[in-house]
Kinemage of the C-alpha trace (Angstrom):
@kinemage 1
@onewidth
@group {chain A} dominant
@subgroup {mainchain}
@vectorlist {calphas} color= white
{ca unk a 1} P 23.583 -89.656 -77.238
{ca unk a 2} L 21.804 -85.969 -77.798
{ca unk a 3} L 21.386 -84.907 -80.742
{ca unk a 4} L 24.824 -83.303 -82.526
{ca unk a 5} L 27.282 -84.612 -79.401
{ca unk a 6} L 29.745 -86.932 -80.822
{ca unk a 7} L 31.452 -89.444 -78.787
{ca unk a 8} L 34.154 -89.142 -76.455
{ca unk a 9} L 33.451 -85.287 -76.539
{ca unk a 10} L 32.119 -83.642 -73.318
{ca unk a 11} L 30.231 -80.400 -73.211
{ca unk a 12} L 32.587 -77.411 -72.824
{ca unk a 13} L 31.875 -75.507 -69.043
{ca unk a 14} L 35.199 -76.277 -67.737
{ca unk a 15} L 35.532 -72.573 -67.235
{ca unk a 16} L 33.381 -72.426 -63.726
{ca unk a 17} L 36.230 -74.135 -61.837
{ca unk a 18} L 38.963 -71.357 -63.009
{ca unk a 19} L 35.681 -68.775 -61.999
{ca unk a 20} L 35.331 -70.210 -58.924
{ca unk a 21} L 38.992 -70.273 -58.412
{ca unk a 22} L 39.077 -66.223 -58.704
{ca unk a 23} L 36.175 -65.531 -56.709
{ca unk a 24} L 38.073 -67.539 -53.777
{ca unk a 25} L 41.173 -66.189 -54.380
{ca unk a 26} L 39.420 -62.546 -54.438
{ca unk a 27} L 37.471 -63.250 -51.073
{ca unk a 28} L 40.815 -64.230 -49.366
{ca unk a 29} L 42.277 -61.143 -50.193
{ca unk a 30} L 39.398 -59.114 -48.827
{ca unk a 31} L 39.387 -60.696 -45.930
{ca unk a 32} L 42.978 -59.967 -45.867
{ca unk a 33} L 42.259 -56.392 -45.710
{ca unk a 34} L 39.631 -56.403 -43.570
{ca unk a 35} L 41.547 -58.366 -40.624
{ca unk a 36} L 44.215 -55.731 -41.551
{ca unk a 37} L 41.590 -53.044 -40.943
{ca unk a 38} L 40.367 -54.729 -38.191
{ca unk a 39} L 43.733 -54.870 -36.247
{ca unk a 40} L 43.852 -51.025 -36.468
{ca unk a 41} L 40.339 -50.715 -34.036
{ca unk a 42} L 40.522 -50.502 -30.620
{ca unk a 43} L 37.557 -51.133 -28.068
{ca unk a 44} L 37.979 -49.405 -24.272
{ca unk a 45} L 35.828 -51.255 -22.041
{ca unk a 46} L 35.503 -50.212 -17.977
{ca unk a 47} L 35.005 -52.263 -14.727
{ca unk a 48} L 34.132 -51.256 -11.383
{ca unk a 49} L 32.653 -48.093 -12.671
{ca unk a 50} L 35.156 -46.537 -14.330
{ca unk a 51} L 37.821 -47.838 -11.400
{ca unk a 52} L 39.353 -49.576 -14.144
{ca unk a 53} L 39.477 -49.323 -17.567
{ca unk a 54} L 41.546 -51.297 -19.990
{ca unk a 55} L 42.033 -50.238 -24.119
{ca unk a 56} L 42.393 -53.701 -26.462
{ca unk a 57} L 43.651 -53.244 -30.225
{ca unk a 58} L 41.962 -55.539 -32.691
{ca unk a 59} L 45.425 -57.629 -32.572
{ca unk a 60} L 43.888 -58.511 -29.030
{ca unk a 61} L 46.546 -56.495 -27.199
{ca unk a 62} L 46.554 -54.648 -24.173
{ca unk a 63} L 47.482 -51.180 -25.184
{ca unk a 64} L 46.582 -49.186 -22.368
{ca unk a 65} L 45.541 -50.152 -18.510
{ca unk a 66} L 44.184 -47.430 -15.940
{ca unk a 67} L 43.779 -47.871 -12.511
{ca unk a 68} L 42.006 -45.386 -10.195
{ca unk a 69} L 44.257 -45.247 -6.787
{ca unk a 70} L 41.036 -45.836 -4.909
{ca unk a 71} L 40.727 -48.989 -6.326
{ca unk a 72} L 43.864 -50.064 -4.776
{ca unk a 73} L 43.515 -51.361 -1.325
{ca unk a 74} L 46.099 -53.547 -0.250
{ca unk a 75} L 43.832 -55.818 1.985
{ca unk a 76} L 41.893 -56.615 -0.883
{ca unk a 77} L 43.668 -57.286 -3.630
{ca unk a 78} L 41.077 -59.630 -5.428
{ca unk a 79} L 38.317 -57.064 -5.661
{ca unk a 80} L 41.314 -55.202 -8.336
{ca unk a 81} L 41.852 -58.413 -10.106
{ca unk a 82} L 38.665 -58.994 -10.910
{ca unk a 83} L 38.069 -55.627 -11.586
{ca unk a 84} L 40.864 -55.899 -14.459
{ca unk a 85} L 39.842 -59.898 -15.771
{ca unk a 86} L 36.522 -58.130 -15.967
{ca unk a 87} L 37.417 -55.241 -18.106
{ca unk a 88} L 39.747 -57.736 -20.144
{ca unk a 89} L 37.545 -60.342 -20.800
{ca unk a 90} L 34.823 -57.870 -21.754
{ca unk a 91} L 37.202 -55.313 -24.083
{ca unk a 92} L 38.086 -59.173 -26.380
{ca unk a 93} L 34.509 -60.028 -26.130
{ca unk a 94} L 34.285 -56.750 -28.389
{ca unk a 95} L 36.896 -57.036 -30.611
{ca unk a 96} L 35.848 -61.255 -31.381
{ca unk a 97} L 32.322 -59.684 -32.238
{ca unk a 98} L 33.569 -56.815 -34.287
{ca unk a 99} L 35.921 -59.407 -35.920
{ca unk a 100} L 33.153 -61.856 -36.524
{ca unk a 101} L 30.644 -59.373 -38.347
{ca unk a 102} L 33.118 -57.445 -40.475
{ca unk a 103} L 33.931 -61.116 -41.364
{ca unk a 104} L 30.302 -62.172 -42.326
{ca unk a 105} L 30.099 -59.222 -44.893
{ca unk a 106} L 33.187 -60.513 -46.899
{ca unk a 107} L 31.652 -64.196 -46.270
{ca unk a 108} L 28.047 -63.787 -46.590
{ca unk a 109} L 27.543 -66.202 -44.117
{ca unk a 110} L 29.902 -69.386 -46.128
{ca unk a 111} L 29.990 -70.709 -43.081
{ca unk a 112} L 33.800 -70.682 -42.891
{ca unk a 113} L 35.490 -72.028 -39.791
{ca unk a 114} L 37.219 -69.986 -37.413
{ca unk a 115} L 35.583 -66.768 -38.575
């Protein structure tokens, strides 16, 4: 045994847990805010060249859809719809990314899943 360590005592440092405890419990609720901020962005993305162009919220909602009446031809009906997956898919490509580094900051790169 080291020198002045009696037995059955154990060195005192049981105070990193409760640390580590608050640090976790101070991350979550910045991450709280910052998904809160987050869902108050919104990305507009266009397809088509401006034929279509669709507004997402950071709740990954549609908020707003515009269609240019040139667009719509009713003999070709695909050409719109992939017009509007395209403008979609791109406007929640945005919003995952902005998500994912305002995210990062809070985490510092923890590797947490589903972030």
């Amino acid at each position: 045994m080291g020198k002045g360590m009696r037995a059955g005592k154990r060195p005192s440092g049981g105070g990193g847990m409760q640390k580590q405890l608050q640090q976790m419990q101070a991350m979550q609720r910045k991450m709280e805010m910052m998904q809160a901020e987050i869902e108050e962005k919104e990305v507009t993305t266009t397809a088509g060249g401006g034929a279509v162009t669709v507004t997402i919220s950071g709740k990954k909602e549609i908020t707003d859809l515009q269609i240019k009446p040139e667009v719509v031809d009713p003999d070709d009906v695909e050409m719109l719809q992939d017009l509007v997956i395209v403008a979609v898919n791109e406007g929640l490509r945005q919003i995952e990314e902005i998500s994912n580094n305002e995210m990062s900051k809070i985490t510092g790169g923890l590797g947490i899943p589903g972030l």
